[in-house]
TORSEMI-811792 format. One record per residue (C-alpha): residue number from 0; residue in three letters; x, y, z. Coordinates in Angstrom, 2 decimals, decimal comma, padded with zeros to 5 digits. Example, Ala and Ser with C-alpha at 12.3 -4.5 7.8 and 13.67 -1.06 7.14 Angstrom:
! TORSEMI-811792
+-----+------+---------+---------+---------+
|  nr | rest |      px |      py |      pz |
+-----+------+---------+---------+---------+
|   0 |  ALA |  012,30 | -004,50 |  007,80 |
|   1 |  SER |  013,67 | -001,06 |  007,14 |
+-----+------+---------+---------+---------+
END
This chain:
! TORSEMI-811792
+-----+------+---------+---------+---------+
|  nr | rest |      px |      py |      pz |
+-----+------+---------+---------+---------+
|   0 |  UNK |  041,11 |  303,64 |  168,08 |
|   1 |  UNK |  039,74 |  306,09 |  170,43 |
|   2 |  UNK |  038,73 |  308,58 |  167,68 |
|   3 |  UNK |  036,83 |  305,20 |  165,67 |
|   4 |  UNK |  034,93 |  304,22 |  168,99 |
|   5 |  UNK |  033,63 |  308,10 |  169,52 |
|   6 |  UNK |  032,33 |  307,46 |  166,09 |
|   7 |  UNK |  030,45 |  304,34 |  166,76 |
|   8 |  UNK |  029,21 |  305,95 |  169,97 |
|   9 |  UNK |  028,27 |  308,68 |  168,49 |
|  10 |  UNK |  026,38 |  306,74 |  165,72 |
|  11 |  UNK |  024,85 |  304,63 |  167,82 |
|  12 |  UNK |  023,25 |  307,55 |  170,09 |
|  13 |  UNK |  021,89 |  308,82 |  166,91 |
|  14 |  UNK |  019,62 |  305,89 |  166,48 |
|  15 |  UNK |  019,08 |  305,39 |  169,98 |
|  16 |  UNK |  017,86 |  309,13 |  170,68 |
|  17 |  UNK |  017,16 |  310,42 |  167,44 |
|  18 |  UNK |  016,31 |  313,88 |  166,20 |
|  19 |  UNK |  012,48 |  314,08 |  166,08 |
|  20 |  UNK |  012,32 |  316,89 |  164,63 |
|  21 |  UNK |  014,53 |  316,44 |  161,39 |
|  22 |  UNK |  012,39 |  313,08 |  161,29 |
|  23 |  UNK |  009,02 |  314,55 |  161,34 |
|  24 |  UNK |  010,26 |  317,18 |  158,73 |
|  25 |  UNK |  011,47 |  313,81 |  156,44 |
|  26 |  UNK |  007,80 |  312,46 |  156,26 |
|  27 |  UNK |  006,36 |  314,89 |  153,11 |
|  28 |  UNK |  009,30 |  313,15 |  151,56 |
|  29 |  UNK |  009,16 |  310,13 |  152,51 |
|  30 |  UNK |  004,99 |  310,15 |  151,20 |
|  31 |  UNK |  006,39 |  312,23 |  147,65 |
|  32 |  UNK |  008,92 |  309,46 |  147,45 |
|  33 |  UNK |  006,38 |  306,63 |  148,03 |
|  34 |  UNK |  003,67 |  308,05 |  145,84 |
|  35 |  UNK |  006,30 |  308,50 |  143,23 |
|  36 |  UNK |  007,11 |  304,72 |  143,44 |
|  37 |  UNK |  003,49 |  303,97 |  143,50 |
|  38 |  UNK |  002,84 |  305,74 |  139,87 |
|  39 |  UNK |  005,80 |  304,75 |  137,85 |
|  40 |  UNK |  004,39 |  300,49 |  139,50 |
|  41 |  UNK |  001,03 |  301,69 |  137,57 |
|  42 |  UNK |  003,04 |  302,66 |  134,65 |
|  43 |  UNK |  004,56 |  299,05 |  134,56 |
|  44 |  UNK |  001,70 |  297,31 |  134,75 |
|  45 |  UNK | -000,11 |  299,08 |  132,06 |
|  46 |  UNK |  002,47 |  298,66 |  129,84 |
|  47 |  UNK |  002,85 |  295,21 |  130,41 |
|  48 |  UNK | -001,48 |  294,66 |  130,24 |
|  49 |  UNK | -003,24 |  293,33 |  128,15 |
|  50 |  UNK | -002,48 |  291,89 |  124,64 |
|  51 |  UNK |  001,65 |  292,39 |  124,05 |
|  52 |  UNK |  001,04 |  292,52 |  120,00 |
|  53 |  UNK |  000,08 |  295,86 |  119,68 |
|  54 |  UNK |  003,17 |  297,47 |  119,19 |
|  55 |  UNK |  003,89 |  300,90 |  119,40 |
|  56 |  UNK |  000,95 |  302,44 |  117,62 |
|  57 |  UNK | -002,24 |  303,22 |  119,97 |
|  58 |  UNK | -005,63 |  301,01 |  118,61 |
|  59 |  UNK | -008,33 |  302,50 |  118,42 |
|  60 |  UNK | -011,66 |  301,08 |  120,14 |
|  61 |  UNK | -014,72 |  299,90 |  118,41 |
|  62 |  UNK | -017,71 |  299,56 |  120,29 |
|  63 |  UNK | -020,14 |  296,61 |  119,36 |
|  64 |  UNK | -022,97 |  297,67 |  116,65 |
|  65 |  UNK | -025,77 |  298,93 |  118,89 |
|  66 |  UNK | -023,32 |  300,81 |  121,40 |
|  67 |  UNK | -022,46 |  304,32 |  121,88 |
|  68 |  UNK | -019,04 |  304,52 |  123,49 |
|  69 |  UNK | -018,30 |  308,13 |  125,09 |
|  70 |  UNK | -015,06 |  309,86 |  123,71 |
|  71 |  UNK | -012,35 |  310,25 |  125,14 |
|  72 |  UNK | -012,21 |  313,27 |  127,82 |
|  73 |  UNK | -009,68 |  315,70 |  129,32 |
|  74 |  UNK | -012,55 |  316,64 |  132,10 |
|  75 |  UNK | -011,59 |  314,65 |  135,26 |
|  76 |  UNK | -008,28 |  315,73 |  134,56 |
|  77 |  UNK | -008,92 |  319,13 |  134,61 |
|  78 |  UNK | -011,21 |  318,71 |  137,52 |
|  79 |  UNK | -008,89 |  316,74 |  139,20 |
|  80 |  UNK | -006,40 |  320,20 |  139,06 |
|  81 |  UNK | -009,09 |  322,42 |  140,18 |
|  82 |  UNK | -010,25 |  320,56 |  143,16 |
|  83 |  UNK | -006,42 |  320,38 |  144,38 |
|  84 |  UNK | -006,20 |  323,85 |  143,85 |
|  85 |  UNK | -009,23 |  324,86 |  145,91 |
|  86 |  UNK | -008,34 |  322,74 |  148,68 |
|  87 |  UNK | -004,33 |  324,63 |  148,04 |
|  88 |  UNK | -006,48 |  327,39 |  148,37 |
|  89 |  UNK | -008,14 |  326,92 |  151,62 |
|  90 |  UNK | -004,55 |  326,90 |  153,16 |
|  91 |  UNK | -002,65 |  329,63 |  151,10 |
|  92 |  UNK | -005,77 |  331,95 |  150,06 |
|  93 |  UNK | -005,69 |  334,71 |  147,99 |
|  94 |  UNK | -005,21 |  334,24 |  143,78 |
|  95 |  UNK | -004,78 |  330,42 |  144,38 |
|  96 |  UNK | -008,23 |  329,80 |  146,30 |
|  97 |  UNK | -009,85 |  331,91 |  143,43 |
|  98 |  UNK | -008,13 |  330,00 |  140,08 |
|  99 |  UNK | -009,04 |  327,00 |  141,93 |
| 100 |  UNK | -012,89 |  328,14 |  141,98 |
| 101 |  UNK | -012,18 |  329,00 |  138,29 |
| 102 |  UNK | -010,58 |  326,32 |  137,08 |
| 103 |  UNK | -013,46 |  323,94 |  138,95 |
| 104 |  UNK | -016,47 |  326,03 |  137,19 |
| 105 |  UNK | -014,72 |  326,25 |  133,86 |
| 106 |  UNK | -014,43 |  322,37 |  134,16 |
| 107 |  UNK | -017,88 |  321,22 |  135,42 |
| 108 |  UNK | -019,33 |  323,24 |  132,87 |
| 109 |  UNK | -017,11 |  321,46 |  129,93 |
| 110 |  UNK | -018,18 |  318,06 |  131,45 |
| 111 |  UNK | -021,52 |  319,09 |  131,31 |
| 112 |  UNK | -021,58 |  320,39 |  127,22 |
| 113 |  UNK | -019,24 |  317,01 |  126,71 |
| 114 |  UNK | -022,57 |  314,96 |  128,25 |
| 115 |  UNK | -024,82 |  316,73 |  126,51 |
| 116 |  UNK | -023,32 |  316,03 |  123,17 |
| 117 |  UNK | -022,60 |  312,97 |  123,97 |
| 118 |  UNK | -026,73 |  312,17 |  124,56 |
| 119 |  UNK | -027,48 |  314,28 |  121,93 |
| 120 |  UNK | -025,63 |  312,00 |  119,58 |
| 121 |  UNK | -026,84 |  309,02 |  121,10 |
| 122 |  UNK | -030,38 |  310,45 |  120,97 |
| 123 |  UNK | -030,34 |  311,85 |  116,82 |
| 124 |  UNK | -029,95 |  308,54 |  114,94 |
| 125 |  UNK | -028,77 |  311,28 |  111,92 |
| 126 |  UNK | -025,60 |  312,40 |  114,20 |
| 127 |  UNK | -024,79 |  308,67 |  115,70 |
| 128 |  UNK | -022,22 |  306,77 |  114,51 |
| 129 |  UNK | -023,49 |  303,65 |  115,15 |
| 130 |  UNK | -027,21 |  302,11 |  112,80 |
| 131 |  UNK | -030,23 |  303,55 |  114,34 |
| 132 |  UNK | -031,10 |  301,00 |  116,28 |
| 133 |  UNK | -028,66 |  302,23 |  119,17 |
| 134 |  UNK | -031,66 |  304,16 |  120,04 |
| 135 |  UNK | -032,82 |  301,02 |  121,78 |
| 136 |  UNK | -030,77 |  299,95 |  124,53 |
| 137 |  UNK | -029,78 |  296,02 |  124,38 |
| 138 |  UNK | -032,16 |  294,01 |  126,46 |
| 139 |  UNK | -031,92 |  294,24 |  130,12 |
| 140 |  UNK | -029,74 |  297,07 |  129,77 |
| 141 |  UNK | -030,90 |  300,56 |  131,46 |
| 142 |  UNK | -029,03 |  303,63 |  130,08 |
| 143 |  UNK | -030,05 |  306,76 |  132,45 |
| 144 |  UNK | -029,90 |  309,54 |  131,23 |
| 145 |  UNK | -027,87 |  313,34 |  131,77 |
| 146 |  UNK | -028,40 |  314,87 |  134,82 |
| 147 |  UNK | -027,67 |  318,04 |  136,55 |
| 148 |  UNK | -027,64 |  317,01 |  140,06 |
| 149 |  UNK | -023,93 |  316,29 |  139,91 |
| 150 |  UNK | -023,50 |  320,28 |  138,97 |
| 151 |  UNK | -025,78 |  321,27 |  141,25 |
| 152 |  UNK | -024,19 |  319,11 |  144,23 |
| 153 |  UNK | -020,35 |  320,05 |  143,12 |
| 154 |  UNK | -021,64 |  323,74 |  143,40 |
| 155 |  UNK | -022,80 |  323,74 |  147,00 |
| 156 |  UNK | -019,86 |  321,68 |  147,78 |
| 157 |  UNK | -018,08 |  324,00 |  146,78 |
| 158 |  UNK | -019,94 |  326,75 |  149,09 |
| 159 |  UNK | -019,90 |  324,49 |  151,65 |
| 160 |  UNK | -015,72 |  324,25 |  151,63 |
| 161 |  UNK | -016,02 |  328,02 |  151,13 |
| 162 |  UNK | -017,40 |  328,28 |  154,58 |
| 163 |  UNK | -014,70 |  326,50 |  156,58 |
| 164 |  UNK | -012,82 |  329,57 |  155,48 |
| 165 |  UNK | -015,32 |  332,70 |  155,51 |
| 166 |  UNK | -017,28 |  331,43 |  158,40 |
| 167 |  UNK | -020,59 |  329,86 |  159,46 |
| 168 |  UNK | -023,53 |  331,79 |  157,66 |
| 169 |  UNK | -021,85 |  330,65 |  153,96 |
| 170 |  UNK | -021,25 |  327,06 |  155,95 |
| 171 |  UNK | -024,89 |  326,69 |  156,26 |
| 172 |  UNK | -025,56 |  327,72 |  152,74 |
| 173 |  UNK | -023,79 |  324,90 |  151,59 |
| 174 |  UNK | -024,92 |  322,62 |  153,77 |
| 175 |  UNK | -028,75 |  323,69 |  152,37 |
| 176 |  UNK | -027,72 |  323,59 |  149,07 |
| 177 |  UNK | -025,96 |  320,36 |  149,30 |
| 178 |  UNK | -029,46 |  318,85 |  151,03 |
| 179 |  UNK | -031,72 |  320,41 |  148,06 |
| 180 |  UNK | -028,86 |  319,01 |  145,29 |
| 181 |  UNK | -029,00 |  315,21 |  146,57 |
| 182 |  UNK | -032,93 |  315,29 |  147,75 |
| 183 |  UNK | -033,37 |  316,27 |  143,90 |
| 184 |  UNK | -031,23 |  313,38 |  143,05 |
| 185 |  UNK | -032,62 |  310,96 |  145,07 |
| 186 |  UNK | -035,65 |  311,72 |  143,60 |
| 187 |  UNK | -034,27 |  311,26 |  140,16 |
| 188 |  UNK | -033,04 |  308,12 |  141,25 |
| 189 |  UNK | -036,49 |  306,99 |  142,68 |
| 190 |  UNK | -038,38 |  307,76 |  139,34 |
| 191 |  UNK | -035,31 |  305,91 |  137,31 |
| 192 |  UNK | -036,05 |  303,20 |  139,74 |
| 193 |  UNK | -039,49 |  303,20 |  139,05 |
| 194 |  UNK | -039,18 |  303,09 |  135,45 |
| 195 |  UNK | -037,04 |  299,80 |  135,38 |
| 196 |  UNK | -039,93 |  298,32 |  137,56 |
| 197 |  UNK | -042,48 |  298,98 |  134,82 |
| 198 |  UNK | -040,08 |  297,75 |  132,19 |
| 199 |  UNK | -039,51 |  294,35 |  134,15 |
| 200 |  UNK | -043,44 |  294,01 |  133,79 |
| 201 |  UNK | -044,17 |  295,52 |  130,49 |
| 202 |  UNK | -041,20 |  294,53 |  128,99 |
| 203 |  UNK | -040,78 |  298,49 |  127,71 |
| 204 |  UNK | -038,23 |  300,41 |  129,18 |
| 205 |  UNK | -039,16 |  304,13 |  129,13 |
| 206 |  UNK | -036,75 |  306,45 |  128,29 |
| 207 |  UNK | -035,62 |  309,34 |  130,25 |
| 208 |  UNK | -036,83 |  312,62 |  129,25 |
| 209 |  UNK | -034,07 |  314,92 |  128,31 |
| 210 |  UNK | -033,70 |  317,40 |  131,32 |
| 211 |  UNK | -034,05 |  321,25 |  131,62 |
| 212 |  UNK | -032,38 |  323,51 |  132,97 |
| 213 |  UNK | -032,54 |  324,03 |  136,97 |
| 214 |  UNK | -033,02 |  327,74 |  136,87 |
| 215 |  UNK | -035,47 |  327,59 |  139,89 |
| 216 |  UNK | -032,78 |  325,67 |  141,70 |
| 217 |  UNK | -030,02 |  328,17 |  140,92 |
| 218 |  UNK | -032,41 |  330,86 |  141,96 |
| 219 |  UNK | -032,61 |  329,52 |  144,99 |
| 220 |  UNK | -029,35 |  328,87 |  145,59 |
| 221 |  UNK | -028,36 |  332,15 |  144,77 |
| 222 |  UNK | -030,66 |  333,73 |  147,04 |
| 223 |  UNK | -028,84 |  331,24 |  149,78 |
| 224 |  UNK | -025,57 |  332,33 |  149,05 |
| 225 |  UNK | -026,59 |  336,16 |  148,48 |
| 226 |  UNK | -027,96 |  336,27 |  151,78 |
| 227 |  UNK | -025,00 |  334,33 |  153,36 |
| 228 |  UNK | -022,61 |  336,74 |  151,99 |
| 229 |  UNK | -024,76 |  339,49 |  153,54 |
| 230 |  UNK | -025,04 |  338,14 |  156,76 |
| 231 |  UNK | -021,23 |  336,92 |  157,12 |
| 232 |  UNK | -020,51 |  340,63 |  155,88 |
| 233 |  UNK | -022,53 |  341,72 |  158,95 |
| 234 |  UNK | -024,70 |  344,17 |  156,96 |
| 235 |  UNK | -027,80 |  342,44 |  158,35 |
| 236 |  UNK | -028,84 |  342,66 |  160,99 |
| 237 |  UNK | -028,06 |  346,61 |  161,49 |
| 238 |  UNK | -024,52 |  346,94 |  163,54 |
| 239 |  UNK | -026,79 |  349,22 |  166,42 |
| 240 |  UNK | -028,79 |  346,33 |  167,50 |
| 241 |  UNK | -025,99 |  343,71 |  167,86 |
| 242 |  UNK | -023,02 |  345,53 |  168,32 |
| 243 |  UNK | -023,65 |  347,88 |  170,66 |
| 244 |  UNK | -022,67 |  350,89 |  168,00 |
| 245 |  UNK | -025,90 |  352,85 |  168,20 |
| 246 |  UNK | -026,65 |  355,47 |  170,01 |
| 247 |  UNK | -027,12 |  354,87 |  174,19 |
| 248 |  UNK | -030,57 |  355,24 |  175,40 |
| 249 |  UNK | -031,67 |  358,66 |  176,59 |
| 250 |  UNK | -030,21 |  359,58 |  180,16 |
| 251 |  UNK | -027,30 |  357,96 |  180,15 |
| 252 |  UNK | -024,56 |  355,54 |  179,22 |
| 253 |  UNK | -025,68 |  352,20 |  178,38 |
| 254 |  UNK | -025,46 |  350,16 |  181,56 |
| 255 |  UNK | -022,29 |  347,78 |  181,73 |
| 256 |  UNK | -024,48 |  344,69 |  182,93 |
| 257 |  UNK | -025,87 |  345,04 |  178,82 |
| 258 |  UNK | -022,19 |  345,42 |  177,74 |
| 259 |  UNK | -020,31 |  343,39 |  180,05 |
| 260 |  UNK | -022,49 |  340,55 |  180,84 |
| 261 |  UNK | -020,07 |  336,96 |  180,27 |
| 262 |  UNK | -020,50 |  335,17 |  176,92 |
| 263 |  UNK | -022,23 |  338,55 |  175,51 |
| 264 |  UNK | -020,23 |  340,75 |  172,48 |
| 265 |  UNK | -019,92 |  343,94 |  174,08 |
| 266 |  UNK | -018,89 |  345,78 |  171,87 |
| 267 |  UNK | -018,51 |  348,84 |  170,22 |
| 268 |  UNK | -016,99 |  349,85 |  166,93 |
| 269 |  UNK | -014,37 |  352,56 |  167,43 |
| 270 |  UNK | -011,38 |  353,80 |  165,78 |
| 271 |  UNK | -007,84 |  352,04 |  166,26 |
| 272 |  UNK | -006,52 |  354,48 |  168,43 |
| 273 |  UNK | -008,95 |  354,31 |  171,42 |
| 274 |  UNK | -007,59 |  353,85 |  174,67 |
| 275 |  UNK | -007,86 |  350,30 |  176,27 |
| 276 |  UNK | -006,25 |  348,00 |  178,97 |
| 277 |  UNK | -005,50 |  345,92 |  176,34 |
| 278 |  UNK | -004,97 |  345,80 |  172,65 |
| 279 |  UNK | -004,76 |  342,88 |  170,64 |
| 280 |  UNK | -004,11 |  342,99 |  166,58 |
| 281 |  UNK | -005,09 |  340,06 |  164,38 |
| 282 |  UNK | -003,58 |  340,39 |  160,88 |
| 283 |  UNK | -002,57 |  337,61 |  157,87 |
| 284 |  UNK | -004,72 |  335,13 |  160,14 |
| 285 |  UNK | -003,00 |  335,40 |  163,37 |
| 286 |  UNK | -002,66 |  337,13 |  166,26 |
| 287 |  UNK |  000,14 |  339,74 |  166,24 |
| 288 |  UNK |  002,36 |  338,65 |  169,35 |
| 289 |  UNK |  002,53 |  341,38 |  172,17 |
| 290 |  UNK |  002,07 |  341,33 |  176,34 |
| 291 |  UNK | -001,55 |  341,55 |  176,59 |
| 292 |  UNK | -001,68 |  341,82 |  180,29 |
| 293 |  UNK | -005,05 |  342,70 |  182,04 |
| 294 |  UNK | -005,74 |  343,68 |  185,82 |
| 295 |  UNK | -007,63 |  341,23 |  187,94 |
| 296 |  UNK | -011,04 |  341,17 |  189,79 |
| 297 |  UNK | -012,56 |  344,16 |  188,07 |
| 298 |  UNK | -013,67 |  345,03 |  184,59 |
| 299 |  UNK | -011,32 |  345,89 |  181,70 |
| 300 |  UNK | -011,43 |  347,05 |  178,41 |
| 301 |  UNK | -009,88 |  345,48 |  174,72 |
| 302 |  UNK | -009,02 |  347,05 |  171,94 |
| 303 |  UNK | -009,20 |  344,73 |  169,16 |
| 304 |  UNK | -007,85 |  345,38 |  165,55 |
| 305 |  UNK | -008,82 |  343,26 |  162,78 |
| 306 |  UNK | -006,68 |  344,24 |  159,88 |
| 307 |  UNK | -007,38 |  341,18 |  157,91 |
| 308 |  UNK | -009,52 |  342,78 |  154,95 |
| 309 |  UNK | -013,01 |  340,80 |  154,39 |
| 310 |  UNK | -012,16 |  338,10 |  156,96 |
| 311 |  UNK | -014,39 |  337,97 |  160,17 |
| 312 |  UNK | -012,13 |  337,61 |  163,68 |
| 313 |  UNK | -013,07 |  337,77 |  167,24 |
| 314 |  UNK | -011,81 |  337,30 |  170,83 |
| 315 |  UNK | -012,75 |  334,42 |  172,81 |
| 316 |  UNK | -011,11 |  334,01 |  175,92 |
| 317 |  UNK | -010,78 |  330,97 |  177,56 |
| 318 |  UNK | -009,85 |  328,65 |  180,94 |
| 319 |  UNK | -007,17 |  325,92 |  180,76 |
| 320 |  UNK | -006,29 |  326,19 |  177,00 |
| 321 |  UNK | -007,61 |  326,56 |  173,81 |
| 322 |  UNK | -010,27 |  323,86 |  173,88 |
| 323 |  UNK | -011,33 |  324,91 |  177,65 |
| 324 |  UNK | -014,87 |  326,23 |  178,77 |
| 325 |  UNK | -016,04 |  329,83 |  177,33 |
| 326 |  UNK | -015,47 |  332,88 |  179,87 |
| 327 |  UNK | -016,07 |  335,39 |  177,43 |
| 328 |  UNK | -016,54 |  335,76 |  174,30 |
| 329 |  UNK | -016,53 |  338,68 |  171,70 |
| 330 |  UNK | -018,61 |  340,20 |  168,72 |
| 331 |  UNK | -017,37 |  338,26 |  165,37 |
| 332 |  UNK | -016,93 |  341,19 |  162,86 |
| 333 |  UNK | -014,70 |  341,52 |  159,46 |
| 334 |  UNK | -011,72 |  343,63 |  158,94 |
| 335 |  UNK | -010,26 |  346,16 |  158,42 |
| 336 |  UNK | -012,08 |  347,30 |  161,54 |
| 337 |  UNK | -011,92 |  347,27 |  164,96 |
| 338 |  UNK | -013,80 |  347,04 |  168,26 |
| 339 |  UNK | -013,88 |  347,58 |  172,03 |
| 340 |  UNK | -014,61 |  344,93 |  174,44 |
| 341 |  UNK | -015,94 |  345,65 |  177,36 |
| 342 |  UNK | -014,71 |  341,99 |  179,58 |
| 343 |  UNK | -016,48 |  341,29 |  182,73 |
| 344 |  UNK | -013,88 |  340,94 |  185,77 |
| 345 |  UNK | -011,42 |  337,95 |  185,50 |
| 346 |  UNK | -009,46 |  336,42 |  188,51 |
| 347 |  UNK | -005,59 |  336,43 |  188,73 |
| 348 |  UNK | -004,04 |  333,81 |  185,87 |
| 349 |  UNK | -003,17 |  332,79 |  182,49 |
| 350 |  UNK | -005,99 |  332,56 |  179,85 |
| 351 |  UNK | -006,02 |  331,70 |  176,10 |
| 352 |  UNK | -007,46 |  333,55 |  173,66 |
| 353 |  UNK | -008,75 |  332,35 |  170,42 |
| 354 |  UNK | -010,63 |  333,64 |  167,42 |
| 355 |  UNK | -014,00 |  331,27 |  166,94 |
| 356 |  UNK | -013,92 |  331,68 |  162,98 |
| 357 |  UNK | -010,14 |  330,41 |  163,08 |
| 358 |  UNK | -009,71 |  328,42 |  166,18 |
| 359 |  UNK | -005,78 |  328,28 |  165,14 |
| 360 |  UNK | -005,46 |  332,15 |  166,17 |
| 361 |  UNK | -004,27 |  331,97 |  169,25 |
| 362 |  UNK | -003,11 |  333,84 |  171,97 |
| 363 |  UNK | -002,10 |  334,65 |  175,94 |
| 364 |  UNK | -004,07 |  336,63 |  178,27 |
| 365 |  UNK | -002,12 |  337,34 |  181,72 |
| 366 |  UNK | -004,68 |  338,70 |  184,55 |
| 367 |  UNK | -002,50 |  339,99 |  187,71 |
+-----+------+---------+---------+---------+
END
């Protein structure tokens, strides 16, 4: 009896205090399991839709004479696969980020040839399956017409999530390209508008002109992302008149109020073995754990190494956590390279350090 009521005490505790941890680590589970549930309900329900006479054998559709029904597609499928593997990408990097650009490209480009045919055979009476009439719209009916603005808009999306990873210059690229893709659209939209104005009065609906191809868009937003890839690279401006790296000004050392001053990068590029107070390594995204101990109420020196190839890091240090107020801050620069920080003087305490590219880099300074 004694041995059965440990059990039920011991049961009991389990659900009074549970283990949070082993719960929180059940939750991707429990949301596979649910979504799991969720499709093989949809399954159900479209096998029990619609008209139950149909048997095992698939119908095929047959659009009313007049109408031009689009084929059947394998493109927001495939598109479906490459946006989850770009956003898979943005987490695990490397190969998968790129077959997820891939993939996406490969697919927008299909959907695009798959609209164009499919207005091309809407638009050659000689190619159309249906009579020639399904030139002509029914009445009241407004068919628009193929457009590139989705393309155009998916493709500086697509910059645009390529900045959360390689930093703010490609950010902003998107972010222009992804204002030039929908002004363009709403533009579109505005003369489409227009057009179904003039048909209410003339009772002639004009049809959409068959578009060409954007190549002074895409010139422009390959000069946009050219020169964001240049500037995140940190080719422009020249390393000597933001870095520090040049050489110092005739008489003398450069003066540490222009290399120490708080919230400026002073820094200098030097090889990995320079002698510092500190050193601090940042490699696969991270900060390599070490003591990175600093002495107070004076000036000090870090030595950071950023061995993460292509991927701009920096040192931020901060007061009361990793969301606290700016003391200092660092020169943003990309690996595999590093650089010497010269920190203004810091009073007796614990700091955090971040990176400001990847505010999940993290880190403890200890001033004593």
């Amino acid at each position: 009896m004694d041995q059965i009521w440990t059990n039920i005490l011991v049961f009991i505790g389990q659900l009074v205090s549970p283990d949070w941890g082993s719960l929180v680590a059940l939750v991707p589970l429990l949301l596979v399991l649910l979504v799991g549930l969720y499709l093989v309900w949809t399954v159900v329900r479209f096998m029990h839709a619609g008209p139950t006479r149909r048997g095992k054998r698939r119908l095929e559709p047959r659009p009313p004479a007049g109408v031009h029904a689009a084929e059947r597609s394998w493109a927001p499928v495939l598109a479906a696969i490459g946006c989850f593997l770009l956003l898979a990408g943005l987490v695990f990097r490397g190969w998968v980020l790129l077959l997820g650009v891939a993939v996406l490209a490969f697919t927008l480009l299909y959907w695009l040839r798959e609209g164009m045919r499919d207005y091309d055979h809407a638009e050659h009476p000689s190619t159309a399956l249906a009579a020639p009439e399904a030139r002509t719209p029914p009445p009241g009916i407004h068919i628009p017409g193929p457009s590139f603005r989705p393309v155009l808009a998916s493709l500086a999306m697509a910059v645009l999530l390529a900045g959360l990873v390689f930093g703010a210059w490609v950010v902003a690229a998107g972010v222009l390209m992804l204002a030039i893709a929908l002004l363009q659209w709403l533009a579109d939209a505005r003369r489409e508008y227009r057009g179904v104005v003039v048909a209410d009065v003339t009772g002639h609906l004009p049809e959409d002109p068959r578009p060409g191809y954007p190549r002074g868009t895409l010139a422009v937003f390959a000069i946009l992302f050219t020169g964001a890839i240049v500037l995140q690279a940190g080719l422009l401006p020249p390393k000597s008149a933001v870095g520090g790296s040049g050489p110092a000004p005739s008489g003398g050392a450069a003066s540490p109020a222009a290399s120490g001053a708080a919230g400026s990068p002073g820094a200098s590029s030097q090889p990995s073995a320079v002698a510092a107070d500190v050193t601090v390594v940042a490699e696969n995204v991270a900060f390599v754990a070490g003591d990175h101990v600093a002495p107070a109420d004076k000036a000090f020196t870090i030595n950071f190494e950023n061995k993460d190839a292509g991927i701009p890091h920096n040192i931020s240090i901060r007061d009361g956590g990793a969301t606290g107020p700016v003391l200092w801050k660092g020169e943003i620069f990309p690996g595999v390279a590093s650089r010497v920080y010269e920190v203004t003087p810091l009073k007796a305490g614990t700091y955090t350090f971040i990176c400001d590219v990847h505010p999940t880099m993290t880190g403890t300074l200890v001033v004593k």
